[in-house]
C-alpha positions in Angstrom: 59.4 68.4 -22.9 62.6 66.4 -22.1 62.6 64.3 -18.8 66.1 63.7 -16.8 66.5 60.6 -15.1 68.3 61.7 -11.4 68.2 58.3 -10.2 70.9 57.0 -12.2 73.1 60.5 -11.1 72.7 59.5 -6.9 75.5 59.0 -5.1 76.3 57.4 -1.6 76.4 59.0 1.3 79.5 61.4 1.4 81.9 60.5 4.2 85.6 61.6 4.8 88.1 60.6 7.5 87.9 64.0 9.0 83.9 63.4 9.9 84.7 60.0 10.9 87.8 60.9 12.9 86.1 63.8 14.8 83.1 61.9 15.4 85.0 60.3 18.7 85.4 64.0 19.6 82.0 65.2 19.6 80.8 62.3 21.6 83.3 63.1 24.7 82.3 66.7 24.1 78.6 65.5 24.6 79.4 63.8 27.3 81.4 66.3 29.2 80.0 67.8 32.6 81.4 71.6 32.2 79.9 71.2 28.3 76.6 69.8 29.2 76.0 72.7 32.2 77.5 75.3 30.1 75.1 74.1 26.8 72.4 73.7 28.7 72.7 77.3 30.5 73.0 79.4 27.7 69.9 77.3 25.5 67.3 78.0 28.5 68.7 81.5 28.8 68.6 82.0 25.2 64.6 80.5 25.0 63.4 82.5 28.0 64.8 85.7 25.9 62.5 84.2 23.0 64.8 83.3 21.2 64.9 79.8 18.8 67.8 77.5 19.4 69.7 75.3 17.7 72.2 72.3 18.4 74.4 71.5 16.0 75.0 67.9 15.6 79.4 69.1 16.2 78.4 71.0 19.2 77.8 74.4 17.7 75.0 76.4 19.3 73.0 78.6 17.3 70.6 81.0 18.6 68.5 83.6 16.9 65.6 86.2 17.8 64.5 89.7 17.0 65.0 93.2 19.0 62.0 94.7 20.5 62.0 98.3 19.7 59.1 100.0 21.4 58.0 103.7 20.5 56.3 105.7 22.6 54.1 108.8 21.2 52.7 111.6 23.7 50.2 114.3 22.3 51.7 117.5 22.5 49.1 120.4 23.0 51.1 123.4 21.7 51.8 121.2 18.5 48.5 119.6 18.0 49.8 116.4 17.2 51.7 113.2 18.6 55.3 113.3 19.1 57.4 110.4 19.5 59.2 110.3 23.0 62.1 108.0 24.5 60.1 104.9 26.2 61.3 105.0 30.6 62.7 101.7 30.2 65.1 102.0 26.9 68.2 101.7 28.1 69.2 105.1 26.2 66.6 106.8 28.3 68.2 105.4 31.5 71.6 106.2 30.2 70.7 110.0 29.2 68.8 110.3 32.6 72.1 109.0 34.7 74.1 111.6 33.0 71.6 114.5 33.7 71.8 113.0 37.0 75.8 113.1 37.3 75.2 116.7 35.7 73.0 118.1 38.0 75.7 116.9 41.3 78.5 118.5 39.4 76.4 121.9 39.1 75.6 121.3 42.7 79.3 120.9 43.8 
């Protein structure tokens, strides 16, 4: 088995004038009022949602979470088995119940 020697291959930390130039930038950014109320907002909005949150060192926000999908199954009788029905809450079963809604005043009118 042949071993590699990596030490020998390291190399410095990589640094560029862009990174050192913007660094200035990001500080004032951190220290701006409108970007500190603004960051701050969204990152306790995002966390009560569940989400996971992540500041960039530049600024950047990241935020990331998972959809809830909920399904709801009532036992139908004639059937003799479980059928899957539209939760109350989804917001496609409030959106299809609004338009029967508007249907029903236009039938009335």
């Amino acid at each position: 088995m042949k071993k590699f020697d990596l030490t020998s291959k390291r190399i410095g930390p990589i640094t560029s004038k862009k990174n050192a130039e913007s660094e200035p930038e990001v500080m004032n950014m951190m220290l701006d009022a409108r970007y500190l109320r603004q960051s701050s907002s969204l990152i306790q909005d995002a966390l009560q949602k569940g989400f996971d949150v992540l500041q960039l060192a530049n600024g950047d926000i990241v935020t990331t979470g998972t959809k809830t999908v909920v399904y709801q199954y009532t036992w139908d009788l004639e059937k003799g088995k479980l059928v899957k029905t539209k939760p109350e809450g989804s917001r496609k079963a409030r959106r299809l119940s609004i338009e029967e809604e508007e249907d029903t005043e236009s039938e009335d009118a």
